[in-house]
C-alpha positions as CSV (number, residue, x, y, z in Angstrom):
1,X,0.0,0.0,0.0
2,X,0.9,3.3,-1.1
3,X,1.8,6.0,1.9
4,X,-0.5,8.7,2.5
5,X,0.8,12.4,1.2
6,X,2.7,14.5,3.8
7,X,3.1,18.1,4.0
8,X,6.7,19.2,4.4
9,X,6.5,23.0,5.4
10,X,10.3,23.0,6.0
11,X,10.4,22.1,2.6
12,X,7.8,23.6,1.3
13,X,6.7,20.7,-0.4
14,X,4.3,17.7,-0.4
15,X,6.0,14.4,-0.9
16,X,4.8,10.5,-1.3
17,X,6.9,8.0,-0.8
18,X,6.9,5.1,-3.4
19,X,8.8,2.2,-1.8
20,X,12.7,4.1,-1.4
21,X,11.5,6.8,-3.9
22,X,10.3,10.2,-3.3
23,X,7.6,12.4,-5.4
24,X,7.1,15.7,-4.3
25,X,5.2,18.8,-5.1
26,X,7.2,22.1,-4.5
27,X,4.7,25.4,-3.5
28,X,5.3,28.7,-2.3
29,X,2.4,30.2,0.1
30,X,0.7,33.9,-0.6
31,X,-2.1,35.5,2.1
32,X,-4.7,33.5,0.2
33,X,-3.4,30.2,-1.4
34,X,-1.2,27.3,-1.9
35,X,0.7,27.9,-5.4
36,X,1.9,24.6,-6.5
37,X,5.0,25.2,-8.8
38,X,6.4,22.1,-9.4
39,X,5.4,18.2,-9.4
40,X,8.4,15.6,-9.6
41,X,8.1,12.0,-10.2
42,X,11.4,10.1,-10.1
43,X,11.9,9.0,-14.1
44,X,11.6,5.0,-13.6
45,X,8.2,6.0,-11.6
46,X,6.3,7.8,-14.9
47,X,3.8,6.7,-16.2
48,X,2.2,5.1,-13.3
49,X,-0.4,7.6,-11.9
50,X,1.8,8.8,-9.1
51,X,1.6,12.2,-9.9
52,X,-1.8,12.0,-10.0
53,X,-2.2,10.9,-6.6
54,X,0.4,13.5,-5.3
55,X,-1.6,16.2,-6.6
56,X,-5.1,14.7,-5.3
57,X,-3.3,14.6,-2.1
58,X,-1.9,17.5,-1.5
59,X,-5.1,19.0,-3.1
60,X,-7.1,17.3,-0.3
61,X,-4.5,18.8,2.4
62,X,-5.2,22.2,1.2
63,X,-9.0,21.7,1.4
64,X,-8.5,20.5,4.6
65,X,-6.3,23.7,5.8
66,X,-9.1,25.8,3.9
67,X,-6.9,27.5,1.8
68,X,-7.2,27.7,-2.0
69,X,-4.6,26.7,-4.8
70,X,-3.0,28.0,-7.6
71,X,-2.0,25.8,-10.2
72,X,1.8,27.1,-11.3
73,X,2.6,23.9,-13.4
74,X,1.2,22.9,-16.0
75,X,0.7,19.2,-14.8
76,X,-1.5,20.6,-11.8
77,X,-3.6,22.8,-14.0
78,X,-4.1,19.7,-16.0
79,X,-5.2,17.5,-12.9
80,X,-7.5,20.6,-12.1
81,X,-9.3,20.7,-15.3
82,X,-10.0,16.7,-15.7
83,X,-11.2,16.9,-12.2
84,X,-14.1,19.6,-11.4
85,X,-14.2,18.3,-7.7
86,X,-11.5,20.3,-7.0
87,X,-12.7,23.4,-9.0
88,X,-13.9,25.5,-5.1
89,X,-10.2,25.5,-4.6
90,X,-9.2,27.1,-7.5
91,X,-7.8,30.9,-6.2
């Protein structure tokens, strides 16, 4: 089973670990929102849907902080537009 997605604030990023490998989505906060400006997937991990659930979780972590998000990569503001139950966060 896959491990839950963690906020990082030292970081400033969310990460999921997949078995000894580490996806991560770098942000930067404003007043308002969590900009998400960066997703990672290590290279031998693409392809799988990882990314996917890295952004669905930190998206969820936002909700739950009751912030809104900015999508500052492009693979985020993909995620957002294939998945309108996410579209009251939107900033």
């Amino acid at each position: 089973m896959m491990a839950s997605v963690r906020d990082n604030k030292e970081k400033s990023r969310f990460e999921l670990d997949v078995g000894d490998e580490l996806a991560f989505a770098n942000y930067r906060l404003t007043p308002s929102a969590v900009v998400i400006t960066h997703t990672e997937t290590p290279r031998n991990l693409r392809g799988r849907g990882i990314a996917s659930d890295l952004v669905k979780g930190a998206l969820d972590l936002i909700r739950s902080d009751g912030r809104n998000v900015v999508a500052g990569c492009s693979f985020v503001a993909v995620y957002l537009r294939r998945h309108p139950e996410y579209a009251d966060l939107v900033a």
